[in-house]
C-alpha positions in Angstrom: 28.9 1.6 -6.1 31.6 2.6 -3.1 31.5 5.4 -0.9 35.0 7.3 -1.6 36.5 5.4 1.1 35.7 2.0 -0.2 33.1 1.6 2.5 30.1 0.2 0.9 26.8 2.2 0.5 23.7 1.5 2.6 22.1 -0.2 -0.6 25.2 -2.5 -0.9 24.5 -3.3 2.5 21.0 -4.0 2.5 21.1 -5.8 -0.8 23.7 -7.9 1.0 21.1 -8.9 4.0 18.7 -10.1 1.6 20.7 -11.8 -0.9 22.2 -13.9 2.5 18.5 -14.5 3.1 16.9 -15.6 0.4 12.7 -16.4 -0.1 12.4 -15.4 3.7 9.7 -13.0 4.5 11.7 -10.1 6.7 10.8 -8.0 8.5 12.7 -4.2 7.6 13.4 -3.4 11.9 16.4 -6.9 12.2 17.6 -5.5 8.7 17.7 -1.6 9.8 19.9 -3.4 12.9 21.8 -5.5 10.7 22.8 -2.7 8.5 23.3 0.0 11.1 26.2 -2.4 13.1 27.9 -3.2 9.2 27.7 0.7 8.7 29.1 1.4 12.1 32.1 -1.4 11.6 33.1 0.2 8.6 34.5 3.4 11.0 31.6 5.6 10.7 30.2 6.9 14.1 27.2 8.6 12.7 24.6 5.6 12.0 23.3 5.3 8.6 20.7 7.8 7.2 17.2 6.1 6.7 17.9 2.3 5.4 14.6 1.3 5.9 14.3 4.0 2.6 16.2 2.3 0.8 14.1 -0.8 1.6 11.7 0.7 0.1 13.2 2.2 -2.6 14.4 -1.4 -3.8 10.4 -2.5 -3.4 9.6 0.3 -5.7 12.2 -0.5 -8.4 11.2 -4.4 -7.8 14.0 -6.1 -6.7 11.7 -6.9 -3.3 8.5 -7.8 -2.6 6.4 -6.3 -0.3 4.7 -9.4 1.7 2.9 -6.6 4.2 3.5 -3.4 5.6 7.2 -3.7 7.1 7.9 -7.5 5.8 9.5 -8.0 2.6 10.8 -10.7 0.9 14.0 -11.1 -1.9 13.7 -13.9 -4.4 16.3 -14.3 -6.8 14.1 -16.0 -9.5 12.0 -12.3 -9.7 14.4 -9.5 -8.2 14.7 -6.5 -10.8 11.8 -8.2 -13.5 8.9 -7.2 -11.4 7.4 -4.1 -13.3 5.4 -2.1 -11.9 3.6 -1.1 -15.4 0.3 1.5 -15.3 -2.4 1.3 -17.5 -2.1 2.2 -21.2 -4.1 5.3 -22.5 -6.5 2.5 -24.2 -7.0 1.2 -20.9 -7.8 4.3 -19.1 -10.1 5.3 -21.8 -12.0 1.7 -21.1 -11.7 1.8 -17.3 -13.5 6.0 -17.9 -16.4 5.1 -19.8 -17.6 1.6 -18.0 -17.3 4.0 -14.9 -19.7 6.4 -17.0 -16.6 9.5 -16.6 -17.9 9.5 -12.7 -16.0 8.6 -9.5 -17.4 5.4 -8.0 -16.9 6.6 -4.6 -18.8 10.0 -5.0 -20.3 9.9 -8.0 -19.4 13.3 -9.1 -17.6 13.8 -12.8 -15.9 15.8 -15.3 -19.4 18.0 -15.3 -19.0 18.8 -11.6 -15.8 20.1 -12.3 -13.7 17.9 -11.1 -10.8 15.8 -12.2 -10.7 11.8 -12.7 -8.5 9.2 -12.2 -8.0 6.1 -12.9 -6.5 4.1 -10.2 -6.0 0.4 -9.2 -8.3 -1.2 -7.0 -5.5 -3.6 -5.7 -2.1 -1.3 -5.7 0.4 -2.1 -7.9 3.3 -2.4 -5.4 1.0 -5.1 -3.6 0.8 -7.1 -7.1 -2.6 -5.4 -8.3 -2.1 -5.8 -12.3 -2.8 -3.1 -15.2 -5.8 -4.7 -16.1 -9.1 -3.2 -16.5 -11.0 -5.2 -14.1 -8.8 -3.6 -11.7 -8.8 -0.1 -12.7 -11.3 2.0 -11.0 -12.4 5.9 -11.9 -11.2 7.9 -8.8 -12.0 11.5 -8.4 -8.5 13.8 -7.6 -10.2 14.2 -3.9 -11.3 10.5 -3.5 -8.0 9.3 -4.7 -5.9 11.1 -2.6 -8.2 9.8 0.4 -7.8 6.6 -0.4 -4.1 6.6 -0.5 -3.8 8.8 3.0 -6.2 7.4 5.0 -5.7 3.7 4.1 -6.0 2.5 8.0 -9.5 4.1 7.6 -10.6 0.8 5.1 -8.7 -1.2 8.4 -11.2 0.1 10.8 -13.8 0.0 9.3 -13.6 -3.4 8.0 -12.7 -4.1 12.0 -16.0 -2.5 12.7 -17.9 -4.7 9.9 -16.3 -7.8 11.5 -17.3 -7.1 14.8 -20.4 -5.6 14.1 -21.5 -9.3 12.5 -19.7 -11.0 16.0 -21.9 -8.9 17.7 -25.2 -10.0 15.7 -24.5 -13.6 15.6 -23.3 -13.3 19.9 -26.6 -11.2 20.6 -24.6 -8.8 22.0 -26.8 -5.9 21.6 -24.9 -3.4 23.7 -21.6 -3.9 21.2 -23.8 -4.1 17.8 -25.4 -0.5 18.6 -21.7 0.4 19.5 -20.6 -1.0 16.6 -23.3 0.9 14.5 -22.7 4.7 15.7 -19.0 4.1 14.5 -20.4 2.8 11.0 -22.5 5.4 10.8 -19.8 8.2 11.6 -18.2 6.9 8.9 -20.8 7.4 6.7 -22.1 10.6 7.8 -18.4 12.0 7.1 -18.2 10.0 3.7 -15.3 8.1 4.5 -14.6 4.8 2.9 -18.1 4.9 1.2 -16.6 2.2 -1.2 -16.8 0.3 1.6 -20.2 -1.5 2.1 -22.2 -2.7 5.3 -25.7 -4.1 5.7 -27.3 -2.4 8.3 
């Protein structure tokens, strides 16, 4: 669709980079550019309002996939068939009792008062499927923790890696380091799904 002027949107526009770039993993800051000069050329001095939105945006409906955060990628074969489906009621009720009605972060359940989700273990919007081997019971609280502090699961895997460098170096100075930052996490409860031999 046109602007009123016959300019083309910032969709058009962005849909236009991709399409001239075809099964290329991009990253969104050349296509913010790219887009921001075309918007400009059009006569418009104000630059575009938030393309790398609409980036986004065309992710979630699935006319893009998302290779990692910032780099996407348009193929022509899948662009607009991707759905991102969520799990039937059957399913939930499936995924709820294997998890015993319980969060299997925190263990607590409907008893405690609480309210359960069931989420995917591997997000939809990075190709985790509605199945129920990847459906996990979340608590509201866990749930939302999961989603926000996502860098969390980063670190703390870092830690994991570096802890086991540290072992296998005999590094003792960096594997106690290592260990006081695992344990932080811990005391604090954060990314308890997240396991680490001590």
């Amino acid at each position: 669709m046109k602007t009123p002027k016959g300019r083309k949107t910032i969709r058009e526009l962005v849909e236009a980079y991709f399409k001239a770039h075809p099964n290329e993993d991009l990253e969104h800051g050349p296509v913010v550019d790219w887009v921001t000069e075309q918007w400009r050329r059009q006569g418009t001095s104000k630059p575009p309002r938030d393309p790398w939105r609409v980036i986004r945006r065309l992710h979630q409906e699935g006319w893009l996939i998302k290779v990692r955060n910032g780099v996407y990628r348009y193929d022509p074969a899948t662009a607009g068939k991707i759905a991102l489906e969520d799990f039937t009621p059957e399913q939930k009720q499936a995924i709820l009792e294997r998890d015993g009605y319980r969060c299997v972060i925190c263990g607590r359940g409907r008893a405690d008062g609480v309210e359960l989700h069931v989420d995917h273990i591997k997000p939809r919007h990075l190709g985790g499927r509605s199945e129920i081997e990847n459906g996990q019971t979340l608590c509201a609280r866990c749930n939302i923790r999961k989603k926000i502090y996502k860098q969390t699961e980063t670190g703390k895997r870092m830690f994991i890696r570096l802890l086991e460098l540290a072992n296998k170096e005999g590094d003792t100075a960096m594997e106690q380091f290592c260990r006081e930052v695992l344990e932080v996490y811990e005391k604090h409860g954060v990314n308890d799904h997240i396991r680490w031999e001590r």
